[in-house]
N, C-alpha and C positions, 0 to 999 in steps of 0.2 A: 188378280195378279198375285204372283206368289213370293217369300221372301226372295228366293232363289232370282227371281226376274227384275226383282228391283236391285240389289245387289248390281248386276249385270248393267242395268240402267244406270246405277250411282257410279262404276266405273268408267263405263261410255262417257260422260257428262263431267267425269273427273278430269278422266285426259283428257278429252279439248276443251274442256277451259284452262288448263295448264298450258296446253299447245295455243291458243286465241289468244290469252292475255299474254304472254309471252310475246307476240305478233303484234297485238293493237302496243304494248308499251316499244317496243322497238320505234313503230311508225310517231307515238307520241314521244318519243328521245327526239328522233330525227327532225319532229318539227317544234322541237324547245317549247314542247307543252308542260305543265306542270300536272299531278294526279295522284289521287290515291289507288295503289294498291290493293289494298284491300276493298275497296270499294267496285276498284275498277273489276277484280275477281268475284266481286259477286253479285256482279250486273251479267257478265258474261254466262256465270254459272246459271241467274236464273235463266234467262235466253233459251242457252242452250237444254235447261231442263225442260221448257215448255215445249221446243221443239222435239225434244226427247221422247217424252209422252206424248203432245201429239202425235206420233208418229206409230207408238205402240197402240194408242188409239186408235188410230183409220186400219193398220195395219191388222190387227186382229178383230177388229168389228167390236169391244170394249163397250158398254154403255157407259156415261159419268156420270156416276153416282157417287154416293158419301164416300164409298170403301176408297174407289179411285183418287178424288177429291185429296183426299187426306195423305194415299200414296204421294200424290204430285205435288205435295206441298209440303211432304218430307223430305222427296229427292230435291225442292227447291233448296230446302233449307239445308241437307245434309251435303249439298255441291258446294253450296257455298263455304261451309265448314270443313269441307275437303280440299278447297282450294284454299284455304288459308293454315292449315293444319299438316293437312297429307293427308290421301287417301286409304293407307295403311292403318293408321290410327283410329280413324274413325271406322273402317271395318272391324277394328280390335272390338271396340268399345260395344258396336252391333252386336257381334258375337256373342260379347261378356253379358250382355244385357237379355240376349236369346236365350242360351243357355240358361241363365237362372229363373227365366218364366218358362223355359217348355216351348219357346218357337212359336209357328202357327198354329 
């Protein structure tokens, strides 16, 4: 998997957990539930990361190995932090961080 491909995947995963928790807190208003936010964003985000990956996985025949491993458990983490952050920001910080080591 390439930077370029997870990027793409951290986006997918960013907006609908934006569009999801949006949806599930609406339905938890409506029925005078009480919840965390944040919490609730990043329940959603991992969900939909693993679906995410899985999906890149069957989709291209992918083996899980460490590389991937590691991929899937960054877009876990970096969904979550983009849904409580914004997804701009955390691409900034990607970037800034790529750029001073030289990328892949």
């Amino acid at each position: 998997m390439s930077l370029a491909v997870f990027l793409i995947m951290l986006l997918i995963v960013s907006t609908f957990t934006g569009l999801a928790t949006e949806a599930v807190k609406k339905q938890l208003d409506e029925l005078k539930k009480t919840y965390y936010s944040n919490l609730l964003a990043g329940i959603i985000a991992i969900v939909l990361s693993i679906a995410v990956g899985a999906a890149y996985i069957i989709l291209t025949s992918a083996i899980l190995n460490e590389k991937m491993a590691v991929y899937l458990i960054a877009l876990m983490l970096l969904s979550w932090l983009s849904a409580m952050v914004g997804y701009d920001k955390v691409i900034q910080a990607i970037s800034q961080i790529t750029s001073k080591t030289g990328g892949e």
